[in-house]
C-alpha positions, 0 to 999 in steps of 0.5 A, a space after each residue: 433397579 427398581 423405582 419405588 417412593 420413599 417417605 421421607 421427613 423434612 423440617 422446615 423452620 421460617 418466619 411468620 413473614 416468610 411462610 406469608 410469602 410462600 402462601 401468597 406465591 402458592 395462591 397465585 400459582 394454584 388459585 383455588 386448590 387445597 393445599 396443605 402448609 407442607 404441600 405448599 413449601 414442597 411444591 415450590 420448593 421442588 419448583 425451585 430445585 428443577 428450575 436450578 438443576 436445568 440451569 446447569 451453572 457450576 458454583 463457581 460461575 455464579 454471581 454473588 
């Protein structure tokens, strides 16, 4: 099978106050670099999903 990047569109909706978060997270994590809005919430996002997917933990077994 072959492995081929696909292009797919997301919509994000957030608040002022969230998307500061993220800016100020992707500042510290990439200090100096251009970075666009979509770059940046795709950035940590992915960051995200790997860190959970390597956890492993089922839903059932997670705290609430």
């Amino acid at each position: 099978m072959e492995s081929g990047k696909r292009t797919v569109q997301v919509n994000v909706k957030m608040s002022a106050k969230d998307f500061a978060l993220l800016r100020e997270a992707a500042d510290k994590l990439w200090p100096g670099a251009v970075v666009t809005n979509s770059g940046i919430i795709l950035g940590l996002a992915k960051m995200a999903a790997t860190q959970v997917a390597d956890k492993k933990i089922s839903r059932t077994k997670r705290s609430r």
